[in-house]
C-alpha atoms as one frame of an Amber mdcrd trajectory, in Angstrom:
protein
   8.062 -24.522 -13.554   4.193 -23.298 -13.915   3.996 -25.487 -17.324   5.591
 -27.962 -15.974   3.329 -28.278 -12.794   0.290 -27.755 -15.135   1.141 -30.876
 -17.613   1.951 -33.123 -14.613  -1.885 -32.112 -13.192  -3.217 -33.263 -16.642
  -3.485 -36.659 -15.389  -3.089 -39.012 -12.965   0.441 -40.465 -14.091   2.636
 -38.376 -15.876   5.933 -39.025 -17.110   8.235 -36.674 -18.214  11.250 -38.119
 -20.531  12.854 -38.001 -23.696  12.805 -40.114 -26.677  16.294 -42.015 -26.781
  16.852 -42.223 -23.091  16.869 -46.370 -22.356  15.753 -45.522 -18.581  12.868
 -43.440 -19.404  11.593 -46.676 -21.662  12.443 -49.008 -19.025   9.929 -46.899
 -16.577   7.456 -46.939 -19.393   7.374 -50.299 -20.238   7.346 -50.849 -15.990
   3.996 -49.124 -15.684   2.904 -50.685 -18.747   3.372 -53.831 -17.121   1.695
 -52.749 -14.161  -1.502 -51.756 -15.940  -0.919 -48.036 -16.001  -1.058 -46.061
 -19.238   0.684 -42.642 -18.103   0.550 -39.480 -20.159   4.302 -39.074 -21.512
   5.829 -35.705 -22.430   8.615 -35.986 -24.814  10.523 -33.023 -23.451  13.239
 -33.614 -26.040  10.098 -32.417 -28.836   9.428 -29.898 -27.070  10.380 -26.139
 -28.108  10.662 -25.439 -23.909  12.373 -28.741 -23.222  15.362 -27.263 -21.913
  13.496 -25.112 -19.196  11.148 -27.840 -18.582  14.329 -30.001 -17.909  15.588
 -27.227 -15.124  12.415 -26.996 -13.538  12.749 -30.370 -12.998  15.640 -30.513
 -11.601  15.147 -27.464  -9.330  11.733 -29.552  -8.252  14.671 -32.100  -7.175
  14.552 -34.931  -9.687  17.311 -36.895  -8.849  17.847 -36.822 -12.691  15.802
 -34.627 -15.449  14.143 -37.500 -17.076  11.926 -40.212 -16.454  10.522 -37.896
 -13.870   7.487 -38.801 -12.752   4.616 -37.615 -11.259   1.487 -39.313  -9.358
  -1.785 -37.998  -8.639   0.280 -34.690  -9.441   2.868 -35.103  -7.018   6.433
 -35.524  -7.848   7.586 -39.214  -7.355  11.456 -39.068  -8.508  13.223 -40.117
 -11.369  14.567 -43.898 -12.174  15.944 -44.584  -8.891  13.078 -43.784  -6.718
  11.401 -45.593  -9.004  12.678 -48.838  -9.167  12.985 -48.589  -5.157   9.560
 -47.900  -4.743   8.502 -51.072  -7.156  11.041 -53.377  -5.284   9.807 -52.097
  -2.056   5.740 -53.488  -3.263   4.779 -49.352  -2.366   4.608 -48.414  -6.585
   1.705 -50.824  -7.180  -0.127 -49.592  -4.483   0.524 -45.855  -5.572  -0.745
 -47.009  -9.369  -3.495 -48.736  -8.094  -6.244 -46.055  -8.613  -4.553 -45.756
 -12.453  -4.313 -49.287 -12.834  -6.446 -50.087 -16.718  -6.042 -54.115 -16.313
  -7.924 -56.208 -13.613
């Protein structure tokens, strides 16, 4: 849990996910859209993947992966997510990562 804590601190949006999940690139291509340009950790390249992936869920992700994490803080997975961006509260959580004007 202390490495995972420690790469979601690395900067301001942090996603954790693996390569062929389809939700992890719809959340990526989201904040993309937003303006955002998160730090993403491949957990499925990592060597500790699978602990990373239980400290996760012990953390409470809803599901391992996309979880992300704003301003260090654990947002949720997919579903949080997409409720937040429906709900107009994502944008303004981004809005201090935002790249684009």
């Amino acid at each position: 849990m202390e490495k995972v804590m420690g790469l979601a601190s690395e900067k301001g949006v942090v996603i954790f996910s693996k390569s062929s999940c389809c939700m992890c690139y719809a959340v990526k291509i989201l904040f993309q859209g937003i303006g955002v340009d998160p730090l993403v950790y491949e957990i499925d390249q990592d060597p500790e993947g699978r602990e990373m992936e239980r400290a996760l869920m012990r953390m409470g992700c809803s599901a391992p992966v996309p979880a992300v994490f704003i301003g260090g803080k654990l947002i949720g997975s997919t579903n949080e997510i997409m409720s937040h961006h429906l709900s107009g509260t994502l944008i303004q959580m981004l809005k201090p990562y935002q790249t684009l004007s």
